[in-house]
N, C-alpha and C positions, 0 to 999 in steps of 0.2 A: 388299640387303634394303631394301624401301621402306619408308617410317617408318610407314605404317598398321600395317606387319607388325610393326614394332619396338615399337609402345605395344601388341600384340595381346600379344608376348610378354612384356613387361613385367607385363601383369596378370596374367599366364596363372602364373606362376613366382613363387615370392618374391621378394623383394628385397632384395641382398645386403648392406645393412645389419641386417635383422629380426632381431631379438635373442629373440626367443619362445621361442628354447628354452633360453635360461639363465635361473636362478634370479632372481628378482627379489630379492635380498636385500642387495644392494649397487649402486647407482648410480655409473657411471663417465661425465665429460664429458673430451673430448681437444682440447684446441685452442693455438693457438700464445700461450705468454706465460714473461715474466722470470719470475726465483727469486722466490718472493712471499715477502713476510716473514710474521714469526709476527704480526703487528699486524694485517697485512692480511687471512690466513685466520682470524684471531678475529672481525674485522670480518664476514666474509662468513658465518662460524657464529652469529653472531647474529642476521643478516639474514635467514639463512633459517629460522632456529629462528621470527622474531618470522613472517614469512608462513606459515609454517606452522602457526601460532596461529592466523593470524586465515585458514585455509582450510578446505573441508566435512571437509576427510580428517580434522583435529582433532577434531571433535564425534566423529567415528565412532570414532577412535581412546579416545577417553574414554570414550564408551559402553561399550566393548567391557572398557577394562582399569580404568577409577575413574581421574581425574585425577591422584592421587598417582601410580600407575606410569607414567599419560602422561606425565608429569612427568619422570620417570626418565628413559622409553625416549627422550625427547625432549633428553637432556644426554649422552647416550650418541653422537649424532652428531658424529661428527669430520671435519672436511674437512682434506685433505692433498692437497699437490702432489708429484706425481713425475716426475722427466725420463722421457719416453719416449724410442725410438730410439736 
């Protein structure tokens, strides 16, 4: 198969990463790293709660529920590590 043919079918079909047809209600990243401590996943639940503040999705997210439940829905995120494989 010549590569012209291979990028034809690569647009032509999905791509076997596309996640489209699962629910968006849970975000998963998989990549290689040690047992993280509990200091370390606090650290990183902070960081993205504070970018999450200061991103457009926040305003929308406030509009939609009043700030006090953004507030809420926004301590309700947990980050956790677990051995795959």
């Amino acid at each position: 198969m010549t590569r012209h043919k291979r990028k034809k079918k690569k647009k032509k079909g999905k791509h076997k990463g596309s996640s489209s047809e699962s629910p968006v209600d849970m975000m998963h990243a998989f990549m290689p790293f040690p047992e993280p401590s509990e200091e370390l996943l606090s650290d990183i639940e902070r960081n993205f709660r504070n970018e999450f503040r200061n991103s457009p999705i926040w305003d929308q997210v406030v509009s939609q529920y009043g700030i006090e439940k953004a507030e809420e829905l926004l301590k309700e995120i947990k980050i956790s590590a677990e051995r795959v494989g």
